[in-house]
C-alpha positions in Angstrom: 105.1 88.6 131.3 102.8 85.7 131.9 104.4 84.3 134.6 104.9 87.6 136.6 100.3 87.4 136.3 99.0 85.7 139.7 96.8 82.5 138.8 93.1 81.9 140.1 93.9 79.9 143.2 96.3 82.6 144.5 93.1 85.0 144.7 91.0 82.6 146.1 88.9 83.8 149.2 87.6 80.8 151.2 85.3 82.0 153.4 81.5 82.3 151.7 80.4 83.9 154.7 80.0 87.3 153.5 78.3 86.4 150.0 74.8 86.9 149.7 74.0 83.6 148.3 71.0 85.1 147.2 72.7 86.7 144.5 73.7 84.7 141.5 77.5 84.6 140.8 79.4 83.1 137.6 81.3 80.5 138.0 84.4 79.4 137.1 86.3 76.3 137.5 90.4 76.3 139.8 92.2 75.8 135.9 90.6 79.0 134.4 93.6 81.6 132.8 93.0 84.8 134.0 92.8 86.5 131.4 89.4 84.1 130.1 88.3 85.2 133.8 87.6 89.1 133.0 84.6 89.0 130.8 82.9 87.1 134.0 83.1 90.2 135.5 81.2 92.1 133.7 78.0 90.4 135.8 79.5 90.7 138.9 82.4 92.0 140.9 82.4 88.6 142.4 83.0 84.7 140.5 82.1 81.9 142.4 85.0 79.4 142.0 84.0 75.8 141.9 85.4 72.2 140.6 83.6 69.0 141.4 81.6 69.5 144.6 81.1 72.1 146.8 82.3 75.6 145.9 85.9 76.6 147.1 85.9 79.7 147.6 85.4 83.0 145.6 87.4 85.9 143.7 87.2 89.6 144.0 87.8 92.2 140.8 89.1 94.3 143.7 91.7 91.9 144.2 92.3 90.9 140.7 92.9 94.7 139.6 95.2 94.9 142.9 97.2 92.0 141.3 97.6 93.3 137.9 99.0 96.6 139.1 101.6 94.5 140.8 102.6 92.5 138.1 102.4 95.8 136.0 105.2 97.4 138.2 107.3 94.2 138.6 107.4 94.2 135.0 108.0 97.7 134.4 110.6 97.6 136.7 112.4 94.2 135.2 111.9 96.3 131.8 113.4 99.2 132.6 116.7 97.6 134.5 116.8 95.0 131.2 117.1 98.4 129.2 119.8 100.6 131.1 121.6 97.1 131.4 122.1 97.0 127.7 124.6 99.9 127.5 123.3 100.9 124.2 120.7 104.1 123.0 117.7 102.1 123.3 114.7 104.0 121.8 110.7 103.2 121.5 108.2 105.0 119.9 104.6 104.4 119.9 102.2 104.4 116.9 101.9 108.4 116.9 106.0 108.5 116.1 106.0 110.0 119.6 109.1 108.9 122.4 107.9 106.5 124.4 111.4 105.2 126.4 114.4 106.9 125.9 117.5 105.1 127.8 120.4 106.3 129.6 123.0 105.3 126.9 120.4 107.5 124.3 121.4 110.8 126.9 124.6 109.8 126.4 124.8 109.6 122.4 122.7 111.9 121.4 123.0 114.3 124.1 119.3 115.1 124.5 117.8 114.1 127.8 115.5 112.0 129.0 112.6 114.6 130.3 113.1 116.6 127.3 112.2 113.7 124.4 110.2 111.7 126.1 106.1 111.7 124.9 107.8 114.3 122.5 107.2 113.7 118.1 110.4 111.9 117.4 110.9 114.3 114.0 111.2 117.2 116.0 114.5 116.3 117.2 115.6 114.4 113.9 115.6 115.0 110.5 112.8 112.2 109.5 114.8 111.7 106.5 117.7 110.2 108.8 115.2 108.7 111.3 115.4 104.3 110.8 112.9 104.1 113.8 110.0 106.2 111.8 111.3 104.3 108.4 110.8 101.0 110.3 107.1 102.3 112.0 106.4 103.3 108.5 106.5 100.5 106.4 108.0 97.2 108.7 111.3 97.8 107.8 114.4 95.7 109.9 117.2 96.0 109.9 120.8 95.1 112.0 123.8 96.4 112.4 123.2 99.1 109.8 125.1 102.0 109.7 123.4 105.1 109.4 123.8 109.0 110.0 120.6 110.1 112.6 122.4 113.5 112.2 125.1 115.0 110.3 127.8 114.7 112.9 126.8 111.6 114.0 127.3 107.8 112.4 126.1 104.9 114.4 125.1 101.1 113.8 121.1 100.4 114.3 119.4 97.1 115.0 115.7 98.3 114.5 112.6 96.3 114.2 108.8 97.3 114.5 106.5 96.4 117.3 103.2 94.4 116.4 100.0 93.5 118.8 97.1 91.3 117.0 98.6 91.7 113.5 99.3 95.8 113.9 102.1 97.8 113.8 102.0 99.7 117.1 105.5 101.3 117.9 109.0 100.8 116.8 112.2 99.8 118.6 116.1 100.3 118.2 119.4 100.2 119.2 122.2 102.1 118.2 126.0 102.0 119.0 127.6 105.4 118.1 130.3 104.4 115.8 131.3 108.6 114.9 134.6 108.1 116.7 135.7 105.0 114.1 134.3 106.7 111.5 136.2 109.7 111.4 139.6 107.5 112.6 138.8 105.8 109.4 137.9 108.6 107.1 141.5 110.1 108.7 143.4 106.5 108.0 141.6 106.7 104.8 143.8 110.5 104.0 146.8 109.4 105.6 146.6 106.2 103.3 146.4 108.1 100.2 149.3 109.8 101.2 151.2 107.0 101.4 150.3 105.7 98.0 151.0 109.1 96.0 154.2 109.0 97.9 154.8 105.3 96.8 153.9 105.7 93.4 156.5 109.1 93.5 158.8 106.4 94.7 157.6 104.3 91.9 158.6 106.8 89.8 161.7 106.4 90.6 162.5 103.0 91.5 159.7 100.7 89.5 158.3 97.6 91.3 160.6 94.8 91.6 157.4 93.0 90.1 156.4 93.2 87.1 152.9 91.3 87.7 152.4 93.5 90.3 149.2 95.9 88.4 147.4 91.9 87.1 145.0 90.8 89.3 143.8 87.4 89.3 144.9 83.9 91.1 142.7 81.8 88.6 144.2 79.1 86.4 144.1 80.9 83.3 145.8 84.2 84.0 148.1 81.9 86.1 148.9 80.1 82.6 149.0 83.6 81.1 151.9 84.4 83.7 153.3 81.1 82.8 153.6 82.4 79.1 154.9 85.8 79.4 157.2 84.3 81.9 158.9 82.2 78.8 158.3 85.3 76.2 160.8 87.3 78.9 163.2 85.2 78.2 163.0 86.2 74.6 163.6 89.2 71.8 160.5 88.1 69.9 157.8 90.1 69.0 154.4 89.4 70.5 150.8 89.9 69.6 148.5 89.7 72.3 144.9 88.5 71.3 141.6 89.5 73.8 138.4 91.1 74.2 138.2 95.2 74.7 138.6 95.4 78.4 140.4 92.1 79.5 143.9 94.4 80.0 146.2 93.9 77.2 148.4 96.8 77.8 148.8 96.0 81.7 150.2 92.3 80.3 152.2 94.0 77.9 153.8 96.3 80.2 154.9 92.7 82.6 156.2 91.5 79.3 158.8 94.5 79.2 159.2 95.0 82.5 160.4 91.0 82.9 162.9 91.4 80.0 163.7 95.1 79.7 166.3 97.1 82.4 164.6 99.5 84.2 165.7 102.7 82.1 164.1 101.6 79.1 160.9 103.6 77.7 157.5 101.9 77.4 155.6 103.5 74.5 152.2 102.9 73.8 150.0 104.2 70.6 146.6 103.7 69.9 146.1 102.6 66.3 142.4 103.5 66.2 142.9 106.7 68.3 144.9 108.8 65.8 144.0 110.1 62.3 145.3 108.5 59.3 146.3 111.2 57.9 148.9 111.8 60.9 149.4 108.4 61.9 152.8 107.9 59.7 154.2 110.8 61.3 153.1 110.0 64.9 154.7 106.6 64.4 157.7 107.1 62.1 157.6 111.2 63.5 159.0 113.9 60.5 161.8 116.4 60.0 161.7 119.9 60.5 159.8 121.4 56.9 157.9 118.0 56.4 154.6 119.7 56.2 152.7 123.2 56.7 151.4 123.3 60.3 154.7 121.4 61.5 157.1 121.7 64.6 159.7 123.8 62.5 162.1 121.7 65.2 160.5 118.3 64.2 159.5 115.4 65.8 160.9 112.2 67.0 158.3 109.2 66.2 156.9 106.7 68.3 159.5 104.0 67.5 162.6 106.2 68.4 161.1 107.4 71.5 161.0 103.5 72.6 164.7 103.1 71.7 166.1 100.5 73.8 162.6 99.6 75.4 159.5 98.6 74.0 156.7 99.6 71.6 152.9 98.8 71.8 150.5 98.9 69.4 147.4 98.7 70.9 144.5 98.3 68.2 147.4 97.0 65.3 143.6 95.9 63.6 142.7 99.5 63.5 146.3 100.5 61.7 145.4 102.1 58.1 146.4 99.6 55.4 149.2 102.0 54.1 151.0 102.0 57.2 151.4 98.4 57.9 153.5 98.1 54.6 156.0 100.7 56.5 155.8 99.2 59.4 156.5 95.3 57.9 159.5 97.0 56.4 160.8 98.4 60.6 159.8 94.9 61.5 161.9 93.4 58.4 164.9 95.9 57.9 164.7 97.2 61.6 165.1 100.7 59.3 162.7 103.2 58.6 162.5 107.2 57.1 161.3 109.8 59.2 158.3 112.0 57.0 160.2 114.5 55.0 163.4 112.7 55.7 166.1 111.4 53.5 168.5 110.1 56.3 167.3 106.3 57.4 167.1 105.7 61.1 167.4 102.2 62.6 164.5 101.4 64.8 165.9 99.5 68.2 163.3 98.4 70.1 160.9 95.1 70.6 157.5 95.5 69.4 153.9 94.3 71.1 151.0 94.7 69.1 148.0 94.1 70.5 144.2 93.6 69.1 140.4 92.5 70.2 139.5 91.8 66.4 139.9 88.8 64.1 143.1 89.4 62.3 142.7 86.1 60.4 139.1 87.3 59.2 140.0 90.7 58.1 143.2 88.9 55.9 140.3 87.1 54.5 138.5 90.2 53.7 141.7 92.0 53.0 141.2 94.3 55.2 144.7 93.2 56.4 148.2 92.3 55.7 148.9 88.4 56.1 152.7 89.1 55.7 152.4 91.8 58.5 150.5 89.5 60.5 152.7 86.3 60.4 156.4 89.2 61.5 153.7 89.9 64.6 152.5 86.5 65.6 155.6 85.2 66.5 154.4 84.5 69.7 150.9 85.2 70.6 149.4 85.9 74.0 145.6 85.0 74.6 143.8 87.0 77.7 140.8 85.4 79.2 137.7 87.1 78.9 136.6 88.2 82.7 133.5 85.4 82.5 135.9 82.7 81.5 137.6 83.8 85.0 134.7 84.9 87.0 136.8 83.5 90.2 138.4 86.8 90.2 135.9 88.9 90.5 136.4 89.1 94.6 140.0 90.6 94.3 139.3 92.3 91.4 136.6 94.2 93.4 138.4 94.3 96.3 141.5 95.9 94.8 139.5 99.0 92.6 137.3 99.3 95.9 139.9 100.2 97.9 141.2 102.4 94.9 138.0 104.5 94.9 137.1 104.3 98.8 140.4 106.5 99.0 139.7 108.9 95.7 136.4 109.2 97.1 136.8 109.3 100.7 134.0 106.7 101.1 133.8 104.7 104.2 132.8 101.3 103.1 133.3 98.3 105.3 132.5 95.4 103.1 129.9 94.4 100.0 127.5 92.3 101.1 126.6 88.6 99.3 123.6 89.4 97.4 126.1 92.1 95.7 128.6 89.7 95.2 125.9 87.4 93.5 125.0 89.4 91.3 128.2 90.5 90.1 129.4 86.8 90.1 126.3 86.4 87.4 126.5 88.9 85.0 128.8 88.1 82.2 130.6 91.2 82.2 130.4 91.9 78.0 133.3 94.9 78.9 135.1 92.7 80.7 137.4 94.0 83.7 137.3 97.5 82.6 133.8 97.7 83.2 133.9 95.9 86.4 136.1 99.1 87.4 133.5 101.0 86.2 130.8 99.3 88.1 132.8 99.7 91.3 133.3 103.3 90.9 130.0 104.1 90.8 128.6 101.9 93.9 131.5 104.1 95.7 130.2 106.9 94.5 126.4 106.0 95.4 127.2 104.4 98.6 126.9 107.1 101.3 126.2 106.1 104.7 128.4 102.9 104.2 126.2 99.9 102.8 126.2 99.0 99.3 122.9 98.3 98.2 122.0 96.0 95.2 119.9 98.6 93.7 123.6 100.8 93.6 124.0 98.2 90.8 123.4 99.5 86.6 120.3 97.8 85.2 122.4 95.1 83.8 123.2 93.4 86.6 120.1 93.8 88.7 118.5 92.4 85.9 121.0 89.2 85.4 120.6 89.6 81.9 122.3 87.1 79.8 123.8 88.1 76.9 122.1 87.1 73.1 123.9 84.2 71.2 126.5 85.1 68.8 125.2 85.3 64.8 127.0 83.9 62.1 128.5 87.3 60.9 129.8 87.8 64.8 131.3 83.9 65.2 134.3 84.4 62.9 135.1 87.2 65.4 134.8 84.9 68.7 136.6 82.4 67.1 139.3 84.6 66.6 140.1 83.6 70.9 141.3 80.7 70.6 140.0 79.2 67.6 141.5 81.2 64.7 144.5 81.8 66.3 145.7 77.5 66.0 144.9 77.8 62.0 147.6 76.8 59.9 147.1 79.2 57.4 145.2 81.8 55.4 143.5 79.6 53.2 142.0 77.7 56.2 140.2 81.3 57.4 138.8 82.1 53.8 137.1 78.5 53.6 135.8 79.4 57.4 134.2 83.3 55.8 132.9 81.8 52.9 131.1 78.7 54.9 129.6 81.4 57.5 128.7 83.4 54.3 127.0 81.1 53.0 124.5 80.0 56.0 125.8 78.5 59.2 127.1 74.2 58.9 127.5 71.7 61.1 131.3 72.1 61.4 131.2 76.2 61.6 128.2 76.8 63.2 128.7 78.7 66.6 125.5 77.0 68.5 127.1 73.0 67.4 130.7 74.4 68.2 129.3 75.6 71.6 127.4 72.6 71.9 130.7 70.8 71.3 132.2 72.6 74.0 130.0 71.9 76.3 129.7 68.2 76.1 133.8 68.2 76.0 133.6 70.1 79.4 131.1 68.1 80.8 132.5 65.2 79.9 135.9 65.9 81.2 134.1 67.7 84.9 132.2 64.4 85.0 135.7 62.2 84.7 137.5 64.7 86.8 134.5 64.2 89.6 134.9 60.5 89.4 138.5 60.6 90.1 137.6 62.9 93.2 135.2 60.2 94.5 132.3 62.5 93.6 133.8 65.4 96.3 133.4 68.2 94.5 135.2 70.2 97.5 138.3 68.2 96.5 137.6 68.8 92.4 137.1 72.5 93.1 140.8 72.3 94.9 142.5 70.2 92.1 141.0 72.7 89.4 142.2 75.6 91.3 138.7 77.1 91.6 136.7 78.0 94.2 133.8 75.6 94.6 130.7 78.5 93.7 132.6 78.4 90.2 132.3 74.7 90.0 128.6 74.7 91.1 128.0 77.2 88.5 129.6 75.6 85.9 128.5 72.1 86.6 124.8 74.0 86.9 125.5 75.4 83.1 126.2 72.1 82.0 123.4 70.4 83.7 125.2 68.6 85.4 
């Protein structure tokens, strides 16, 4: 605007004639801003303009006001064009939330025109609930390219941002781009896509996905090793004991295992262990004849293990399985035989048994709390799932797959989550591992209304970073169990572990030196990996198969 303002020597009258020198004028000098030359006119309508020497000339107020309203008009005129040129709803208010501009592109969106709004309270045509532009006069507020719902039909994308004179907020501005037509094309895509799933997992049904790794998410190098194994278990009847945390996934892995080296007929039965009574766990598992016992199908019941005839049997929880049991079920895993309840014919059990457990076996042999014979017919080959913060990598398309699972159960409209989101969720530590990762992504679907997730969507947890206590001495025997436990040679070797922790933490047992240990192994082989890479940690990050935020991390955890 300050070039459009006339300068002193463009207002300069030269002839003194009509002065009456009598009077005394203020003076000013050629180089005088205009806007320092008002006050001077406050003791005259006339200033006297004068350099070295004689005076040159004078200005008038008359002429100076004449000026001003010129430049007010060129301005309002360069404003105005600058406005309608945008081709967006451009909208100002002033500081009593009042319309003060109301573009062409505004008519056109919001269907209200121009005479009617203008100098009009902007809440009387908007609920002021919805209104960014009274949010942002309010309290400062900006924002861009949010997406937002100015009324219940309508979804747009707002750039606002308040308007401040000498440290005051005065008005507020915005622009908004009516994004209802996408919107509702989405929302539609969105029902037409969950069409297409339920008919694909009908198809599923009946023809069941050529690949078996297909429900495991991850590209990281551990659950890439973790494919590796159960890769080579495929190609083998053994059984299999698969050892991780509650939440890392242990039945999804077991179902690639069958799926890999069972046809595509055969059952896959899972059974909770610590889901079902005692009391009517041998007859859920080994099932029971007609007449076994009062309260009874008088038709009886086929077990667990003869419904997975020809397929494959999980045991989810085996820890939880009363001690009683696991004698029967050595003997199926022995004789490959077993008696129904109340039955006096033996049936041969054919099928290949997973068992599956997020507890220390080896500790609770040592407690006898369970079988070491039943354990050594499981552990043939044992299968160890990372922990989600030992593969935080994956956290992106592990998000990314369950948001897209709820954006269509909930018919949520949600572009993208932003990066503080991200960092937060790349922080946390995730204690319930990738089940509660779903969990947390269900419920910023559920909160996230007009489109933006907002860290604040987040559960206490993460918003807060916390970090999660060091493990005691009663809890280490239990981490150890991944992978620590599971390379001991024998029983023995887990007793002398209990009875050490028992008795006070030691150098050799304690979980702080062994994490210690740990550390200063990891660092020291990062530090001779980043050597090798010339000290690019770009080029480490793509040798380790991570991406380089992990490695930063990491290296930061270290103190490196």
């Amino acid at each position: 605007m300050k070039h459009l303002l006339p300068d002193v020597m463009s207002l300069l009258r030269t002839d003194l004639s009509n002065l009456n020198e009598s009077l005394p004028l203020p003076v000013i000098s050629s180089s005088t801003e205009l806007s320092e030359v008002f006050p001077h006119f406050n003791e005259s309508p006339y200033l006297l303009v004068q350099d070295e020497g004689p005076p040159m000339g004078y200005i008038a107020l008359n002429d100076v006001l004449q000026q001003m309203l010129h430049a007010h008009r060129l301005m309002e005129a360069y404003f105005e064009t600058t406005l309608e040129t945008a081709g967006t709803a451009l909208t100002l208010i002033n500081e009593e939330a009042k319309v003060a501009y109301w573009t062409s592109g505004a008519e056109h969106v919001f269907s209200i025109n121009k005479k009617d709004i203008i100098g009009q309270p902007a809440a009387d045509f908007f609920p002021p609930d919805r209104l960014q532009s009274l949010r942002t006069l309010y309290t400062g507020e900006t924002v861009y390219r949010k997406q937002h719902q100015p009324r219940p039909d309508l979804f747009a994308l707002i750039n606002a941002r308040p308007v401040v004179l000498d440290g005051r907020i005065v008005g507020a501005a915005a622009a908004e781009v009516d994004i209802t037509t996408e919107i509702r094309l989405h929302q539609e895509l969105l029902h037409m896509t969950s069409k297409v799933q339920h008919l694909e997992k009908a198809v599923a049904r009946l023809r069941p996905d050529s690949d078996p790794f297909a429900g495991i998410k991850g590209s990281s190098p551990v659950i890439k090793q973790c494919l590796e194994t159960i890769r080579k278990i495929s190609t083998t009847s053994a059984t299999v004991l698969i050892l991780g945390e509650s939440g890392t996934g242990k039945e999804l892995f077991a179902k690639a295992i069958h799926d890999l080296r069972e046809p595509q007929t055969a059952p896959f039965i899972a059974i909770n262990c610590g889901a079902i009574p005692a009391s009517l766990f041998e007859s859920e598992l080994f099932g029971y004849e007609k007449g076994a016992f009062s309260g009874a199908d008088p038709k009886g019941k086929k077990g667990k293990i003869e419904l997975a005839e020809g397929g494959t049997l999980f045991l989810d929880e085996i820890g939880e399985m009363p001690l009683d049991l696991q004698v029967k079920l050595l003997r199926v895993l022995q004789e490959k035989s077993y008696f129904p309840v109340g039955g006096t014919r033996m049936k041969q059990a054919n099928c290949r048994i997973i068992a599956a457990t997020n507890q220390n076996l080896l500790g609770m042999i040592a407690k006898n709390q369970f079988r070491e014979d039943l354990y050594y017919r499981l552990n043939v080959i044992n299968l160890i799932i990372p922990p989600l913060r030992m593969r935080k990598e994956d956290i992106y398309e592990l998000t990314q797959t369950f948001l897209q699972e709820f954006s269509l159960l909930y018919n949520r409209h949600i572009e993208l989550i932003p990066p503080e989101v991200f960092k937060l969720l790349f922080s946390y530590e995730w204690p319930g591992n990738v089940r509660e990762l779903r969990n947390v992504i269900e419920r910023i679907t559920i909160l996230t209304t007009d489109g933006e997730v907002k860290p604040e969507y987040l559960p206490e947890p993460l918003t807060l970073a916390v970090e999660l206590p060091s493990p005691t001495a009663d809890e280490a025997a239990t981490l150890r169990t991944i992978p620590e436990l599971a390379s001991l040679s024998s029983t023995r070797d887990v007793r002398e572990i209990i009875q050490e922790d028992n008795k006070g933490p030691s150098f050799e047992v304690s979980p702080l030196s062994y994490q210690e240990q740990m550390d200063t192994y990891e660092s020291t082989l990062l530090l001779q990996y980043l050597k090798a890479a010339g000290g690019n940690k770009r080029t480490l990050a793509r040798q380790l198969g991570i991406s380089r935020a992990t490695l930063y991390n990491r290296m930061k955890r270290l103190g490196l």
